[in-house]
C-alpha positions as CSV (number, residue, x, y, z in Angstrom):
1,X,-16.3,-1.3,0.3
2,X,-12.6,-0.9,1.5
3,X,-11.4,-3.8,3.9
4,X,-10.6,-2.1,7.5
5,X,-8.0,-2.9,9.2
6,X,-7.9,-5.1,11.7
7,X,-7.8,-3.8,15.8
8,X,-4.6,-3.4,17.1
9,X,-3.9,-6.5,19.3
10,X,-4.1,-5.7,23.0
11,X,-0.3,-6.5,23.5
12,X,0.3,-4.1,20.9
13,X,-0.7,-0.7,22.3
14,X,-0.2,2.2,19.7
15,X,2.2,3.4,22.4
16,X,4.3,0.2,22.1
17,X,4.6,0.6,18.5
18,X,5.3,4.4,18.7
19,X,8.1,3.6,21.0
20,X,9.8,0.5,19.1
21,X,9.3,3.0,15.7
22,X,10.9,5.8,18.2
23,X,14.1,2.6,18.5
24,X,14.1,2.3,15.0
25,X,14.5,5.9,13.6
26,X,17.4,6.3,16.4
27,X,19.1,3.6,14.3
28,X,18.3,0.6,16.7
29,X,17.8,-2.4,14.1
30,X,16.8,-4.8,16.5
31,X,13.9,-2.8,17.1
32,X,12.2,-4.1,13.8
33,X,12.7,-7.5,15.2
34,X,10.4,-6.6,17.9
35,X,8.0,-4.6,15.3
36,X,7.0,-7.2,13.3
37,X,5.2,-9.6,15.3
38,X,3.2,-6.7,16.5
39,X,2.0,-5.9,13.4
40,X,2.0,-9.5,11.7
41,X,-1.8,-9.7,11.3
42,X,-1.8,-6.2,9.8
43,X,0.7,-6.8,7.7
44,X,-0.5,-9.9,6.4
45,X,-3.9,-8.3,6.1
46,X,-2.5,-5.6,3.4
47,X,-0.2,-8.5,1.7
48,X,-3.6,-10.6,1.3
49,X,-5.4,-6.8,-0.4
50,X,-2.1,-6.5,-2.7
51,X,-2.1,-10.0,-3.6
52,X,-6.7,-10.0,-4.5
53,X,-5.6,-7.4,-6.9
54,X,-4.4,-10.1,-9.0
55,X,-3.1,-7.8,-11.6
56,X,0.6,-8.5,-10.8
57,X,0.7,-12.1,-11.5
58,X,2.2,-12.8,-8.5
59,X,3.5,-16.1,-7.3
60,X,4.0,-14.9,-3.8
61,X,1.1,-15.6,-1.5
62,X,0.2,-13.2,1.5
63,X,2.6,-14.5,4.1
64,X,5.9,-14.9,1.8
65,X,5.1,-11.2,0.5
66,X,5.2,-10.5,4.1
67,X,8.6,-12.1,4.5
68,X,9.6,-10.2,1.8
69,X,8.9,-6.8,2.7
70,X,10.8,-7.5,6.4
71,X,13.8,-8.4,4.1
72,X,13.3,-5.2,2.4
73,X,13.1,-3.2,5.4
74,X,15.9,-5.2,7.2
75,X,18.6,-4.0,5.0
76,X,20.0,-1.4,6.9
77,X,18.5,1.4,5.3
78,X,16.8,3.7,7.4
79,X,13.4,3.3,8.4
80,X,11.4,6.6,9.5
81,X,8.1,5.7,10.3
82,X,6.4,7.9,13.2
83,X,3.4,5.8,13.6
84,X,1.7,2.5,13.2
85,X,-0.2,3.9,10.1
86,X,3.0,5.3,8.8
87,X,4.5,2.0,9.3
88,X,1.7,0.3,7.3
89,X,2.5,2.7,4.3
90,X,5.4,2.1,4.3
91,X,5.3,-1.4,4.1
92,X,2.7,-1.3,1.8
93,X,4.2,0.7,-0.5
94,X,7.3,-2.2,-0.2
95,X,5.2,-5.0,-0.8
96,X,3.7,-2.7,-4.0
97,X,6.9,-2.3,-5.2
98,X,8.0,-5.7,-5.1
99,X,5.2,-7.0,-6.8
100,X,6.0,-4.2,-9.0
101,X,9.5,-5.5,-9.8
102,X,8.1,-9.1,-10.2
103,X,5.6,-8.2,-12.7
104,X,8.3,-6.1,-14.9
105,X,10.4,-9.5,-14.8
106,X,7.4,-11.6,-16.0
107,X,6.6,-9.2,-18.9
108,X,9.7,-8.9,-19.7
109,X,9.9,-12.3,-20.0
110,X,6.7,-12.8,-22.1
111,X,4.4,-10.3,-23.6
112,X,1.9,-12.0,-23.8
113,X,-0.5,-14.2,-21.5
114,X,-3.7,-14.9,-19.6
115,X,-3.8,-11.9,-17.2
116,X,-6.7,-11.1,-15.3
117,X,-8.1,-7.6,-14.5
118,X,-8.3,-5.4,-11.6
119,X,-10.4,-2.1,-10.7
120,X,-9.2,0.9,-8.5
121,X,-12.5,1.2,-6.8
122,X,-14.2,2.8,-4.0
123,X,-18.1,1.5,-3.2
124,X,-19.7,2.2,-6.4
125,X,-17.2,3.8,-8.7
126,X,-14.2,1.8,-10.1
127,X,-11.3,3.1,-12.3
128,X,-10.9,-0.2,-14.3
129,X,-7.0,-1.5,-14.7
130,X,-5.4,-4.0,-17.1
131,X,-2.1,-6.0,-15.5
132,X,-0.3,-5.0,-18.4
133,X,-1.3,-1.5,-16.8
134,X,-0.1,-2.1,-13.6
135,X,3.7,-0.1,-14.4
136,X,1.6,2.5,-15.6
137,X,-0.3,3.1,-12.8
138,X,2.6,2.9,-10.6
139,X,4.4,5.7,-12.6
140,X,0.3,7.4,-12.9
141,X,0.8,7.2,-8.9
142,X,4.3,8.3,-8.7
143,X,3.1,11.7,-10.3
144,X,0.4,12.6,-8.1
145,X,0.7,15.5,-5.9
146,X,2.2,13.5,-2.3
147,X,-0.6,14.2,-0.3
148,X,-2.8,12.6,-2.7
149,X,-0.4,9.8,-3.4
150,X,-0.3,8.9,0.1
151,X,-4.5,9.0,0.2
152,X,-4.2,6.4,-2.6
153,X,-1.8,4.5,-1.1
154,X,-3.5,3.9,2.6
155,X,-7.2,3.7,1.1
156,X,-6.8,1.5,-1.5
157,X,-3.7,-0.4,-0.5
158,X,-3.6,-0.3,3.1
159,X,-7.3,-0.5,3.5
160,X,-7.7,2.5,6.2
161,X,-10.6,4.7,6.0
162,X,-10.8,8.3,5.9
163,X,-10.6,8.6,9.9
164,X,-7.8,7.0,9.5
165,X,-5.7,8.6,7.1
166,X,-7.0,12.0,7.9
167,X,-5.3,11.5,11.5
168,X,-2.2,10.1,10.4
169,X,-1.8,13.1,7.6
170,X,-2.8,15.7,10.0
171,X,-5.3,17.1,7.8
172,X,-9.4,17.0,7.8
173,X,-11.7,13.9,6.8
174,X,-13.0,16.2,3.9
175,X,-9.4,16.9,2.7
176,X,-8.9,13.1,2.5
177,X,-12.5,13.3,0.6
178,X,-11.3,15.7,-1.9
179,X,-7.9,14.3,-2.6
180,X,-9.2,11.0,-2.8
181,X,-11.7,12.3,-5.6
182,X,-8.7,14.4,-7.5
183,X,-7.1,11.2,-7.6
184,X,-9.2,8.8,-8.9
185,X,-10.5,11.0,-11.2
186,X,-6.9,11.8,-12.4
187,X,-6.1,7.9,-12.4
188,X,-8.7,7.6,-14.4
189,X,-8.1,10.1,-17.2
190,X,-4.0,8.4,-17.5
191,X,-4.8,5.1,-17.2
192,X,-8.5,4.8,-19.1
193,X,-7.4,8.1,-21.9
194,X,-10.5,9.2,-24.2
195,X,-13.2,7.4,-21.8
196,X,-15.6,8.8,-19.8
197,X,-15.3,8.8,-15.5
């Protein structure tokens, strides 16, 4: 079952976050200063779903990865998120990429090694997924149709339900439904070729 979110704290009103996102895109940097400890928990909360993967050999631990992805952000570059969700997907998709670019440097460092697995999974079913797979199924993701991409993403690495995503995509909960099922099933078929869903 996917891991929910956590409520937003009481000091952080969706509102507050809206606003400081608002300071943000207008190209107030000290806004993220503010952002962060508002969604902290959150944040942490993704970092600690990345990070149970396991596939990525990761020596980061929930809280450094979450460090990490602030320096990302922080760089200057401009940040357009319109929403708290948004935000998390964004920052998700950081922290993804980082452990991305750490497990290219360990493989290319050694081939070879102890690595343990990981499934893509939803309840019952589970797209199963080697960690010498893990650049594939970032380059499986990065060819999805966007919408379905971004399902993916906030499901499986943000941890929101289908509530959730379908408000912050504007679309229906049986949209998310159907994309969801499109993309696992065509996860499955790159990553798993010649076996059966």
């Amino acid at each position: 079952m996917a891991e929910r979110l956590p409520p937003v704290p009481p000091s952080a009103t969706q509102g507050e976050v809206t606003r400081i996102l608002a300071s943000l895109r207008a190209g107030d940097q000290a806004a993220l200063d503010r952002l962060f400890p508002l969604v902290y928990d959150e944040l942490r909360s993704v970092a600690r779903r990345q990070l149970r993967r396991g596939a990525y050999g990761a020596t980061l631990q929930a809280t450094g990865l979450v460090h990490e992805v602030y320096l990302k952000l922080a760089d200057g570059s401009a940040l357009d998120a319109e929403s708290r969700g948004h935000f998390l997907g964004i920052a998700a998709r950081a922290m993804r990429q980082l452990l991305i670019d750490q497990a290219r440097s360990r493989l290319a460092k050694k081939r070879s090694g102890a690595w343990q697995r990981t499934t893509l999974s939803d309840g019952d079913d589970a797209v199963d997924v080697a960690p010498d797979d893990v650049i594939a199924l970032t380059d499986a993701l990065d060819e999805l149709e966007p919408r379905q991409r971004q399902v993916v993403e906030y499901r499986f690495f943000v941890g929101m339900d289908e509530r959730e995503i379908a408000a912050l995509l504007g679309v229906t909960e049986r949209t998310v439904r159907r994309d969801w099922v499109k993309a696992r099933a065509w996860l499955f078929r790159s990553l798993a070729p010649g076996q059966e869903a």
